[in-house]
Biopython code that builds the backbone (N, CA, C, O; Angstrom):
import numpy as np
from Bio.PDB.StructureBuilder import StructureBuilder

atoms = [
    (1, "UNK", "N", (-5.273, 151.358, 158.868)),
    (1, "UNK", "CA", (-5.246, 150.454, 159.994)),
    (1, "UNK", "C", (-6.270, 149.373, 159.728)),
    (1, "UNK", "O", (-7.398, 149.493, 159.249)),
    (2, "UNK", "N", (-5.463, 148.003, 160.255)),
    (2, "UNK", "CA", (-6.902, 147.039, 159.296)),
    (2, "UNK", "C", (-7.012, 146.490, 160.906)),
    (2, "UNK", "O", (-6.221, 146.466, 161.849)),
    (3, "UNK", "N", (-8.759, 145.962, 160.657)),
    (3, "UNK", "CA", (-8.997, 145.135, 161.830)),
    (3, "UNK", "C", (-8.719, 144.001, 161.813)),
    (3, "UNK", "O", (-8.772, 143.176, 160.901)),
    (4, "UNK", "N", (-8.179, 143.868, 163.601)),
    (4, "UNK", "CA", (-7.192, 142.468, 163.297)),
    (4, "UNK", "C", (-8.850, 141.306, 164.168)),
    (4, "UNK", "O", (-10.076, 141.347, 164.072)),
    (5, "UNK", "N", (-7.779, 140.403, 164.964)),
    (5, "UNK", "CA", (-8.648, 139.576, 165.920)),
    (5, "UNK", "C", (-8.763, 140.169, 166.989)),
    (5, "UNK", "O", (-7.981, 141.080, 167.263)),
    (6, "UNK", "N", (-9.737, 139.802, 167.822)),
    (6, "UNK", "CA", (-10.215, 140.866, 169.134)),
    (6, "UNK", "C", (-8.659, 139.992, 169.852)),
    (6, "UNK", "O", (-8.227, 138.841, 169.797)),
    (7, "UNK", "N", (-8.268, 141.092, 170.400)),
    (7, "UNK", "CA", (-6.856, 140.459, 171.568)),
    (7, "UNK", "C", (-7.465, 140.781, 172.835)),
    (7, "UNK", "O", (-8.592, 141.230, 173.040)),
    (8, "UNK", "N", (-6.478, 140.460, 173.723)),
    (8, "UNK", "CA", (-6.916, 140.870, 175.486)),
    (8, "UNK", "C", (-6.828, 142.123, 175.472)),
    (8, "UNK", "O", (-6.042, 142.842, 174.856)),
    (9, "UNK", "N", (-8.043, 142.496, 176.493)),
    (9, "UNK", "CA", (-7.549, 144.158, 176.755)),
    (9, "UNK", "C", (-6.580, 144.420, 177.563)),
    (9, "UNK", "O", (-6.547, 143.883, 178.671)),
    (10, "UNK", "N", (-5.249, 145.625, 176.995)),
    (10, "UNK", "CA", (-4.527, 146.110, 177.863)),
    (10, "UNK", "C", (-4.951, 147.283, 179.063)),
    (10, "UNK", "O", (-6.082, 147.763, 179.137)),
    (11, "UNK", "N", (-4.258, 147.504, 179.626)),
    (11, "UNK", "CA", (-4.478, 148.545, 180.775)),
    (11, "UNK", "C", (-3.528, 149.887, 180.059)),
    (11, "UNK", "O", (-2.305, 149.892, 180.193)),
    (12, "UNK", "N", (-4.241, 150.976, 179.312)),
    (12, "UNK", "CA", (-3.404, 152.007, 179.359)),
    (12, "UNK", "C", (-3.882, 153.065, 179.770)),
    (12, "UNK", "O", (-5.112, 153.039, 179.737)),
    (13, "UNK", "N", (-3.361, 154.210, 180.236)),
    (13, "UNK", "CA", (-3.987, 155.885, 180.327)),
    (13, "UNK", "C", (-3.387, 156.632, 179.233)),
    (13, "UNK", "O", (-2.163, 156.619, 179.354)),
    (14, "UNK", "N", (-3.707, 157.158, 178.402)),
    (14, "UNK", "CA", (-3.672, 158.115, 177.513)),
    (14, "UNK", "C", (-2.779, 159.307, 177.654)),
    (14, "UNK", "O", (-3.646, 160.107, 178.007)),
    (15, "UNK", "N", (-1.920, 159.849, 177.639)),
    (15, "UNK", "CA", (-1.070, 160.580, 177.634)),
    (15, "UNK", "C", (-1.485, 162.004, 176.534)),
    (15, "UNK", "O", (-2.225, 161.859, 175.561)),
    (16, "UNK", "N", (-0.908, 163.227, 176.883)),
    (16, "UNK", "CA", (-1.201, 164.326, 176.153)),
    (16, "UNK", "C", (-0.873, 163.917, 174.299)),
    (16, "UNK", "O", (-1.538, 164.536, 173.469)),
    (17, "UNK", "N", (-0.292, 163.332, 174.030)),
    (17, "UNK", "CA", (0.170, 162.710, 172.856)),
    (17, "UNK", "C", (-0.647, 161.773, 172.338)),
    (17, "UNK", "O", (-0.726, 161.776, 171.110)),
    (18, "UNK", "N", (-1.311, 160.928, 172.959)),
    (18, "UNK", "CA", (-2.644, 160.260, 172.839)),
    (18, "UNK", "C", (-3.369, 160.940, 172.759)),
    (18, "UNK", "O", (-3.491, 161.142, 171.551)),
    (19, "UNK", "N", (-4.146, 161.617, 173.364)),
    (19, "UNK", "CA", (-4.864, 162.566, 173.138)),
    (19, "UNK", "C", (-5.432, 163.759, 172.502)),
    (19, "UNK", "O", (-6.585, 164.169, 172.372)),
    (20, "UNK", "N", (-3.577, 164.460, 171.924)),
    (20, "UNK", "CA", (-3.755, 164.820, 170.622)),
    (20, "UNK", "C", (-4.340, 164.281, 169.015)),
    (20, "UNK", "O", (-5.168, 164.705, 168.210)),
    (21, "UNK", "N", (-3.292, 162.985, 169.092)),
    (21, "UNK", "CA", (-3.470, 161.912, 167.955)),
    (21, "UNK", "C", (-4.749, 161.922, 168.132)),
    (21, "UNK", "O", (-5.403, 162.571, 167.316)),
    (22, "UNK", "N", (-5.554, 161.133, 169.361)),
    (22, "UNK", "CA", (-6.999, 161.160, 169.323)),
    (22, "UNK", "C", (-8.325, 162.531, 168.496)),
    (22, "UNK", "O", (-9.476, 162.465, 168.065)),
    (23, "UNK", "N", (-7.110, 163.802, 168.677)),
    (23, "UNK", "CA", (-8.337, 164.694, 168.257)),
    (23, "UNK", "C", (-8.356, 165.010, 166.876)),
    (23, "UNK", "O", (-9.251, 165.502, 166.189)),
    (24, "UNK", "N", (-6.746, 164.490, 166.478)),
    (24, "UNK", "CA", (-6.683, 164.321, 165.280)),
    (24, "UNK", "C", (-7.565, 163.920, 164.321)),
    (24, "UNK", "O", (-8.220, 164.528, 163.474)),
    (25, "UNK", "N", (-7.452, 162.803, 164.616)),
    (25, "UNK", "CA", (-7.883, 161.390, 164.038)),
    (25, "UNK", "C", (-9.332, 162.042, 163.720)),
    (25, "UNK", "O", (-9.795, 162.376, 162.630)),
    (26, "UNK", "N", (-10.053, 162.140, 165.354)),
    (26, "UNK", "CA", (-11.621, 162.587, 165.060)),
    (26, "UNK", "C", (-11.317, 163.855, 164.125)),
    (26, "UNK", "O", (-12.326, 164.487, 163.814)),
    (27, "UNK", "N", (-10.775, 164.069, 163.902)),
    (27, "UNK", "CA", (-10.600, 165.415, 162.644)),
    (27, "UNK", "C", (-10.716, 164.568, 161.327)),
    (27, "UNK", "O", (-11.460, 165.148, 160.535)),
    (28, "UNK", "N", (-10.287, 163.532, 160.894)),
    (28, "UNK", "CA", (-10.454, 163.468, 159.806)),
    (28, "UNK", "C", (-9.029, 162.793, 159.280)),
    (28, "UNK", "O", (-7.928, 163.281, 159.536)),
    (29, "UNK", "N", (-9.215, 161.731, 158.595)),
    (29, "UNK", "CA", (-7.617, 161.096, 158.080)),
    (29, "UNK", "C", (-8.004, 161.789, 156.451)),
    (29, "UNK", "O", (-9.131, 161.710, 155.961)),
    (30, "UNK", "N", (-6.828, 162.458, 155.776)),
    (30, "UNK", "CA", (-7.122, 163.101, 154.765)),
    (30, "UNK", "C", (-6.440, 161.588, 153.580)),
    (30, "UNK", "O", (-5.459, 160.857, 153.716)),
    (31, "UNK", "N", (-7.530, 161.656, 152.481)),
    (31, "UNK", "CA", (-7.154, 160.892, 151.123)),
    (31, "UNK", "C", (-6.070, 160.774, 150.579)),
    (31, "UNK", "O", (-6.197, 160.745, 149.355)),
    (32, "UNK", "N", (-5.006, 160.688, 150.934)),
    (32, "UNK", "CA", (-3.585, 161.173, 151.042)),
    (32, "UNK", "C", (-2.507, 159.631, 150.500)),
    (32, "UNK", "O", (-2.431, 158.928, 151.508)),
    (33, "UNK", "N", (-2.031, 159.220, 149.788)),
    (33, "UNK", "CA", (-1.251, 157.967, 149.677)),
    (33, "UNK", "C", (-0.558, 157.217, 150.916)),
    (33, "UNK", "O", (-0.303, 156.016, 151.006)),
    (34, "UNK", "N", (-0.274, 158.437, 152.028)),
    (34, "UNK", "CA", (0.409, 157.841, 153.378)),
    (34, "UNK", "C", (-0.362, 158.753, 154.675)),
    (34, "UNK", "O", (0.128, 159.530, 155.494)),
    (35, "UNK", "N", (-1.961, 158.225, 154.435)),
    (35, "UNK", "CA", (-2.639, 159.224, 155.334)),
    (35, "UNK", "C", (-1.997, 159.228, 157.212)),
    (35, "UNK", "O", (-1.955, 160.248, 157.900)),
    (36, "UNK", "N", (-1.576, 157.848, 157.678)),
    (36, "UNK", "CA", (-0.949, 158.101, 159.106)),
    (36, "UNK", "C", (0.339, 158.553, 159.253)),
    (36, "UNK", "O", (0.851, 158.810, 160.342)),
    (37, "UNK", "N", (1.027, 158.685, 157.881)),
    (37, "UNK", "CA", (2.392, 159.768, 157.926)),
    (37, "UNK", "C", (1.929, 161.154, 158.118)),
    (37, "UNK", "O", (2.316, 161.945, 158.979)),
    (38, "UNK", "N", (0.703, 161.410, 156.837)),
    (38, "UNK", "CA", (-0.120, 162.973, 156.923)),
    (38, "UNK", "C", (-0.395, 163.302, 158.715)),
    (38, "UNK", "O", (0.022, 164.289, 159.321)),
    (39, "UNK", "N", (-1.219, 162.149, 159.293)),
    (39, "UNK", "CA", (-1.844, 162.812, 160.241)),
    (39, "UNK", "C", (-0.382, 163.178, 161.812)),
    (39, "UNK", "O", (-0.360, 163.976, 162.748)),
    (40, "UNK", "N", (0.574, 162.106, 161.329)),
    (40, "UNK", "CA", (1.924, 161.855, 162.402)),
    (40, "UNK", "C", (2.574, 163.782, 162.303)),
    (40, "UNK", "O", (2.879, 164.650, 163.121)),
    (41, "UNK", "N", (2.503, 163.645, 160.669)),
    (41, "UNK", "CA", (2.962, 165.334, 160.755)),
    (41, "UNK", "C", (2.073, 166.170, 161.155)),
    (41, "UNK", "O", (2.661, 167.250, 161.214)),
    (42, "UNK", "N", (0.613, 166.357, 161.576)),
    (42, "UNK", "CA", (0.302, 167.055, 162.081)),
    (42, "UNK", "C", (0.356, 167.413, 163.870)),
    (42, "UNK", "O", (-0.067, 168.442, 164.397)),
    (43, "UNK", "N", (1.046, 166.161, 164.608)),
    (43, "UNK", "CA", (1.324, 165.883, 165.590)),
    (43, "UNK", "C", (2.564, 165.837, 166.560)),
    (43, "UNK", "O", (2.788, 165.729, 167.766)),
    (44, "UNK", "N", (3.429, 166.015, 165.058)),
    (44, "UNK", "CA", (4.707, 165.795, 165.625)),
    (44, "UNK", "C", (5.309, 164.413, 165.653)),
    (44, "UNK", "O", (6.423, 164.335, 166.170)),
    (45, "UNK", "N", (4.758, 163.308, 165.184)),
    (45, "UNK", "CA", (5.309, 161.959, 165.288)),
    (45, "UNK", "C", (5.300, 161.032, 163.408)),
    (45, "UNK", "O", (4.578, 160.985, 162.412)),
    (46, "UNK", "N", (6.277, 160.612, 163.778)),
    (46, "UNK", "CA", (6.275, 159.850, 162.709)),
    (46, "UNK", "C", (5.527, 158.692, 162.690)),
    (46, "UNK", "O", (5.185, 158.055, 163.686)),
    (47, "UNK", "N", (5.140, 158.286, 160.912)),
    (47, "UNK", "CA", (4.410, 157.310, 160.961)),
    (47, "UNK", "C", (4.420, 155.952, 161.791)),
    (47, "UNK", "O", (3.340, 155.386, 161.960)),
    (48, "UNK", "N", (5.387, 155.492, 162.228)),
    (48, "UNK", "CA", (5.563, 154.484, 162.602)),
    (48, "UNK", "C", (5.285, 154.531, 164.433)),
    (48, "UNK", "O", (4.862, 153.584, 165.096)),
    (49, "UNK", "N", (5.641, 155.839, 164.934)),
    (49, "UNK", "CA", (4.956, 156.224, 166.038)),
    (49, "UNK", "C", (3.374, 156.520, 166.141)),
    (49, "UNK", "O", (2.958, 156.597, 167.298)),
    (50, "UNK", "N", (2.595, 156.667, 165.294)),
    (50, "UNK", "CA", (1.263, 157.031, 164.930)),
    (50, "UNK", "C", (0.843, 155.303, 165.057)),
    (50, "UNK", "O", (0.402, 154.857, 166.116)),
    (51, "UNK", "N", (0.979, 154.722, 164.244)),
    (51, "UNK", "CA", (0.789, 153.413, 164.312)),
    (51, "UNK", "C", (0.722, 152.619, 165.496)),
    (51, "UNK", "O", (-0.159, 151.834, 165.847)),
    (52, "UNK", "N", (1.937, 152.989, 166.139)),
    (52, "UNK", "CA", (2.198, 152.363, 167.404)),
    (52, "UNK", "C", (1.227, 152.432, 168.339)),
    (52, "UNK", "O", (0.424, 151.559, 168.668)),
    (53, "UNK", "N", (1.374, 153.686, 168.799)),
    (53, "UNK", "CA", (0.179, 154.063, 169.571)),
    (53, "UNK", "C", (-1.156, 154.209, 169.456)),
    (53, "UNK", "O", (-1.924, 154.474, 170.381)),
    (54, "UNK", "N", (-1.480, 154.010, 168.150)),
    (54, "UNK", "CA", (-3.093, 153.584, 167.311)),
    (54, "UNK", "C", (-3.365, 152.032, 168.224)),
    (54, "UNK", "O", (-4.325, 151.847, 168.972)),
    (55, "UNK", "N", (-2.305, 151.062, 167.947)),
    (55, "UNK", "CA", (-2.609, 149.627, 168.217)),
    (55, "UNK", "C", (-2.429, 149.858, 170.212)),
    (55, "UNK", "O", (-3.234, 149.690, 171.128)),
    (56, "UNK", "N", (-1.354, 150.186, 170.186)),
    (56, "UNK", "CA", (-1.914, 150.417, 171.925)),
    (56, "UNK", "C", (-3.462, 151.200, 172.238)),
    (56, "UNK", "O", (-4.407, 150.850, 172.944)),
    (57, "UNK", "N", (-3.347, 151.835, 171.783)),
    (57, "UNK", "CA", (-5.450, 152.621, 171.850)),
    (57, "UNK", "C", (-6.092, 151.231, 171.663)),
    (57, "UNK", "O", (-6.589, 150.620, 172.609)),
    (58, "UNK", "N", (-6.070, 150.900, 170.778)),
    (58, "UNK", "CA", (-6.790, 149.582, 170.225)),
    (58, "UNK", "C", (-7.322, 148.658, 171.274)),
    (58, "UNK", "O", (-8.469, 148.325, 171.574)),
    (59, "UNK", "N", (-5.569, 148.191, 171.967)),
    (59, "UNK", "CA", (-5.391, 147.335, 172.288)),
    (59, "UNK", "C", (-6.005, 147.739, 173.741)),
    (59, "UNK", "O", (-5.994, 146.805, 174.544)),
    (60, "UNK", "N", (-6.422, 148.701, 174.113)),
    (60, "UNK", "CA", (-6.623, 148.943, 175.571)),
    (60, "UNK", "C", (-8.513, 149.628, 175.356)),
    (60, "UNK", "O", (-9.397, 150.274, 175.918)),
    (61, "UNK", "N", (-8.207, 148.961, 174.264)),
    (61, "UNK", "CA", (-10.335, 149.195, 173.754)),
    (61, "UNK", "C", (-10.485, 150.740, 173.881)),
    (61, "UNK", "O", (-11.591, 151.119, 174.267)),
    (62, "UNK", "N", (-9.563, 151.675, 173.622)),
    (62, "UNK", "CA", (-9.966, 153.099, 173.885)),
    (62, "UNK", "C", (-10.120, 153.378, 172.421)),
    (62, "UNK", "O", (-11.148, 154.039, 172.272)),
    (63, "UNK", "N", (-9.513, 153.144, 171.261)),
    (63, "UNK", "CA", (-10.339, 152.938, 170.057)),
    (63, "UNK", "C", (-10.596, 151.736, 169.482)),
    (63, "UNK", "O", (-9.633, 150.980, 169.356)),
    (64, "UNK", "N", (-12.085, 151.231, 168.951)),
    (64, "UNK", "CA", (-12.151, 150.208, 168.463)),
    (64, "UNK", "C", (-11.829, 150.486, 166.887)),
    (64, "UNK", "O", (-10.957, 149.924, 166.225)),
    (65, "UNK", "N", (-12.270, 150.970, 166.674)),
    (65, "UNK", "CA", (-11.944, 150.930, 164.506)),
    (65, "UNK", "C", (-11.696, 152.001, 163.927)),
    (65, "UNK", "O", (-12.118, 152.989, 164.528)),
    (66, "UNK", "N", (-11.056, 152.231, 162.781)),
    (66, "UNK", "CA", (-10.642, 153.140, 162.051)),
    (66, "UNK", "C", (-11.642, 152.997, 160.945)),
    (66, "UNK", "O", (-11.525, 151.916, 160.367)),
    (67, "UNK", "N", (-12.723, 153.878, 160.418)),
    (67, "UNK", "CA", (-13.207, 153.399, 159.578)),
    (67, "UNK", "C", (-14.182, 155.008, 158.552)),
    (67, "UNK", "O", (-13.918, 156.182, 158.812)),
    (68, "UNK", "N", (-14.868, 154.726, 157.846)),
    (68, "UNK", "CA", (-14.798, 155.942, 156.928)),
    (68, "UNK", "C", (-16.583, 155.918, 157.087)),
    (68, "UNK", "O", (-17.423, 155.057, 156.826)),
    (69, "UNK", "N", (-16.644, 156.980, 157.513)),
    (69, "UNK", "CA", (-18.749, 157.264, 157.797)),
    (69, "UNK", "C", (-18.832, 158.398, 156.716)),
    (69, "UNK", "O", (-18.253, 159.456, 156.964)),
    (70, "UNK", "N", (-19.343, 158.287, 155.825)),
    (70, "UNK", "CA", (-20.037, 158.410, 154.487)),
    (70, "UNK", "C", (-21.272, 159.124, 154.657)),
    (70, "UNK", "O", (-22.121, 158.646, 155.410)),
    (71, "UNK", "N", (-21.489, 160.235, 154.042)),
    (71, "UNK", "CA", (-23.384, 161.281, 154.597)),
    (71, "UNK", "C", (-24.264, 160.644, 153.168)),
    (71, "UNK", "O", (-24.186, 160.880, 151.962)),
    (72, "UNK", "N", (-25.381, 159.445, 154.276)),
    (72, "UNK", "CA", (-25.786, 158.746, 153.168)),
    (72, "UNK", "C", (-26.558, 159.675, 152.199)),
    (72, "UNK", "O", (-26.437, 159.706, 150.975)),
    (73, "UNK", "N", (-27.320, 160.376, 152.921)),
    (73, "UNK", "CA", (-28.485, 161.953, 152.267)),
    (73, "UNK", "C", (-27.340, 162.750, 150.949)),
    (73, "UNK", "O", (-27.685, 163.746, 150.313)),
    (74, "UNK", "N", (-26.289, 162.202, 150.808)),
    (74, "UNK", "CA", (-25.146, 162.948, 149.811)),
    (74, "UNK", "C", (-25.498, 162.054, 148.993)),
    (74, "UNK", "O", (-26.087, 162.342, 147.951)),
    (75, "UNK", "N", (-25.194, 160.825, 149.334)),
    (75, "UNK", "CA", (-25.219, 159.825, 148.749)),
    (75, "UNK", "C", (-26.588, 159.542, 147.719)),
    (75, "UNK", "O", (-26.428, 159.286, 146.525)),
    (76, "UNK", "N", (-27.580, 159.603, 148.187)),
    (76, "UNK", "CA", (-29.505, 159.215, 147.980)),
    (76, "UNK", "C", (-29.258, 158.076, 148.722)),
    (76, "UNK", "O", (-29.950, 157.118, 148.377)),
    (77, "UNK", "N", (-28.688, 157.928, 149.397)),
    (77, "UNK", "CA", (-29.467, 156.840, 150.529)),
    (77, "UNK", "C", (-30.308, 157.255, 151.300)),
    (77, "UNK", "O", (-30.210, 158.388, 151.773)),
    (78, "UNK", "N", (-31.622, 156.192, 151.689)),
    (78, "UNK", "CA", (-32.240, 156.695, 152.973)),
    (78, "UNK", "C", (-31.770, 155.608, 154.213)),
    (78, "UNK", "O", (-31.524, 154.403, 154.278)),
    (79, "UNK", "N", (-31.785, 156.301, 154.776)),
    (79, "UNK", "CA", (-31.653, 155.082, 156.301)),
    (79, "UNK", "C", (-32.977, 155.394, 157.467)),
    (79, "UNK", "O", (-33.845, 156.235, 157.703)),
    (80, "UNK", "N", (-32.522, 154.273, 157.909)),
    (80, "UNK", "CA", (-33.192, 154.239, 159.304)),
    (80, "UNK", "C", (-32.366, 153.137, 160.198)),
    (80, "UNK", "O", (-31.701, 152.122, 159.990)),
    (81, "UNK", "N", (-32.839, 154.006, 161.421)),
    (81, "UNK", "CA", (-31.842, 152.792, 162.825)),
    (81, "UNK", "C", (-32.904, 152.458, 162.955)),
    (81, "UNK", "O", (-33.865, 153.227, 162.948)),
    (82, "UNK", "N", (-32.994, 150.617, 163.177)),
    (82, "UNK", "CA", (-34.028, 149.810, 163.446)),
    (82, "UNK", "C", (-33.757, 148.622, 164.947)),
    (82, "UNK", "O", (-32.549, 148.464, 165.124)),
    (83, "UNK", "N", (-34.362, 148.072, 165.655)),
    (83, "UNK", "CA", (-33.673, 147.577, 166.752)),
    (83, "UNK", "C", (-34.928, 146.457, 166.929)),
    (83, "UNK", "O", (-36.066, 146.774, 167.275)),
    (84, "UNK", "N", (-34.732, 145.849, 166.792)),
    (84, "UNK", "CA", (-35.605, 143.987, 167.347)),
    (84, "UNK", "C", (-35.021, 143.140, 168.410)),
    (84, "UNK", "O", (-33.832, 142.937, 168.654)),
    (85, "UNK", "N", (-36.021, 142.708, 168.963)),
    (85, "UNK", "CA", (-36.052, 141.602, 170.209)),
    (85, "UNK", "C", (-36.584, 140.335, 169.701)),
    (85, "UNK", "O", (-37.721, 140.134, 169.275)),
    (86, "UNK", "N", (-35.638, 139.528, 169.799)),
    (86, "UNK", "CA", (-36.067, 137.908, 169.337)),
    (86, "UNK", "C", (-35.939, 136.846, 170.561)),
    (86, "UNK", "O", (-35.035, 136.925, 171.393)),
    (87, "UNK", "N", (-36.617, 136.169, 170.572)),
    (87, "UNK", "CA", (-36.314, 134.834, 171.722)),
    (87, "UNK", "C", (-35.310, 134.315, 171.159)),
    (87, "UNK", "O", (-35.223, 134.020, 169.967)),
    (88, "UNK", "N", (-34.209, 134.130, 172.292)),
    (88, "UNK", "CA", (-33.017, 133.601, 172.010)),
    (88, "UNK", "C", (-32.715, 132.182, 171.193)),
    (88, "UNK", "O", (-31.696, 131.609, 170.808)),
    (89, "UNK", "N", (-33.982, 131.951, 171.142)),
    (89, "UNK", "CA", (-33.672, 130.254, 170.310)),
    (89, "UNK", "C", (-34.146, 130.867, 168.547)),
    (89, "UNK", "O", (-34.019, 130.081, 167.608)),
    (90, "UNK", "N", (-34.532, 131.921, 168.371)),
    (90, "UNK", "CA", (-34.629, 132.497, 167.102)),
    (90, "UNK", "C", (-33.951, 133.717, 166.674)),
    (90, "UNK", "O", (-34.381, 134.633, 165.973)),
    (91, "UNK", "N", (-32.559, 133.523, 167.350)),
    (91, "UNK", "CA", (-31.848, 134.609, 167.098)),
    (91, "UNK", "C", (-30.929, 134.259, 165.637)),
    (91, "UNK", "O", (-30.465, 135.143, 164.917)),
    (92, "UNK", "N", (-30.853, 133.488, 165.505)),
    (92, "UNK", "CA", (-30.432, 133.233, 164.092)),
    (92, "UNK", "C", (-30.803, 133.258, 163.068)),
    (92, "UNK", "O", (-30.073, 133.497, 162.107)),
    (93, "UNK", "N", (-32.015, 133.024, 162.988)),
    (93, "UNK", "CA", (-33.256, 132.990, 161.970)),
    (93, "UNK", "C", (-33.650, 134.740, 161.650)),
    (93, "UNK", "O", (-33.918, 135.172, 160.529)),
    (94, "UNK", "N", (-33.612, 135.442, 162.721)),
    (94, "UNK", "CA", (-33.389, 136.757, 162.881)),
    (94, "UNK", "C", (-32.651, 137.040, 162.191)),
    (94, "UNK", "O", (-32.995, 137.626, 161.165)),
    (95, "UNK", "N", (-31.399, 136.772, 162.425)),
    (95, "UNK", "CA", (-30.224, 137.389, 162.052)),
    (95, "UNK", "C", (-30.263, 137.121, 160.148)),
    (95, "UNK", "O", (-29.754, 137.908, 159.350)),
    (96, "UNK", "N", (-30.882, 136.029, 159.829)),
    (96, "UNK", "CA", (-30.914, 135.656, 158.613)),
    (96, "UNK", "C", (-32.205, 135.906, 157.668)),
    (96, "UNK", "O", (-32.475, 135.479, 156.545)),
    (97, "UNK", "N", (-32.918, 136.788, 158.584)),
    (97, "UNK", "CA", (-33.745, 137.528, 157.415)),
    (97, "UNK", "C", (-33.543, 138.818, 157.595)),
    (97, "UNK", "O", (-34.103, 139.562, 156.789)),
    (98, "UNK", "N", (-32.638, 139.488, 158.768)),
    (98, "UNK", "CA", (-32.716, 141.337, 158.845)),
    (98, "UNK", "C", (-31.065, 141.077, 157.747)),
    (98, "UNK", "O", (-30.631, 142.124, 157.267)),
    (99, "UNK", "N", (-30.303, 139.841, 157.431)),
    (99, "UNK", "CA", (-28.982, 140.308, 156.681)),
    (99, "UNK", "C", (-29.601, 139.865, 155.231)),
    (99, "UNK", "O", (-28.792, 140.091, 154.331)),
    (100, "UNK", "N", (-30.659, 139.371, 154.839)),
    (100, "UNK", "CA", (-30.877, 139.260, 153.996)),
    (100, "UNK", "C", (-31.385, 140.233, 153.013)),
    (100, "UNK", "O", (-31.225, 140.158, 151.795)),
    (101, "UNK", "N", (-32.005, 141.140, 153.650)),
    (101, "UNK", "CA", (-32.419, 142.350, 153.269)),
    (101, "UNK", "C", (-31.876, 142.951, 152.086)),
    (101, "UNK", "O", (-31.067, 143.733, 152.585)),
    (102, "UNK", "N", (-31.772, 143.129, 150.562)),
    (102, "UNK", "CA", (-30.789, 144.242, 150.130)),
    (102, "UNK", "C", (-30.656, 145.077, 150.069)),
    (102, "UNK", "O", (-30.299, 145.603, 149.014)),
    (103, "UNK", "N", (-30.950, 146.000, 151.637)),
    (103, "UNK", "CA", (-30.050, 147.076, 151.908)),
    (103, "UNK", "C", (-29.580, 146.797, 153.086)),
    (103, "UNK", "O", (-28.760, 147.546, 153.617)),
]
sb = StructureBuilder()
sb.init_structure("model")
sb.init_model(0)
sb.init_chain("A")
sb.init_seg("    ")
for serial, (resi, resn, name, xyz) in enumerate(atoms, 1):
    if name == "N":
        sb.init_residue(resn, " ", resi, " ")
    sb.init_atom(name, np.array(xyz, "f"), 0.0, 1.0, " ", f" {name:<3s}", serial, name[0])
structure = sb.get_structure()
């Protein structure tokens, strides 16, 4: 699933079928050549129904992204969550030395 442009939010409620897909998903999309066909068969829906209702989630901001979180400590990464307050007339300048960083 690729990220598109932010659209309007829709109005949806989630249905038992949503909700499955949803616990799916937080399960894990497996490395698979047609991973939302993989996860549709674990649900009962075909790919093209998996899809569908991915972009309605989307579209109603109940999921924002599909995306792959990596255990940096596997990795040798170290991290840290860091959080700054800038006066709004130096929020750019901000922004252009915390992205400058190479990490």
């Amino acid at each position: 699933m690729t990220t598109a442009a932010p659209r309007s939010r829709i109005r949806h409620q989630p249905d038992d079928a949503d909700r499955e897909l949803l616990n799916q998903l937080q399960a894990g999309l497996r490395l698979v050549p047609e991973p939302y066909a993989e996860l549709g068969a674990r649900v009962g829906m075909d790919e093209g129904e998996v899809l569908r209702r991915l972009r309605v989630l989307r579209d109603a901001a109940i999921v924002r992204q599909v995306s792959a979180i990596f255990d940096t400590r596997a990795l040798g990464y170290e991290s840290s969550l860091v959080a700054a307050k800038y006066p709004a007339d130096r929020l750019f300048e901000a922004a252009r030395i915390v992205g400058g960083h190479p990490s």
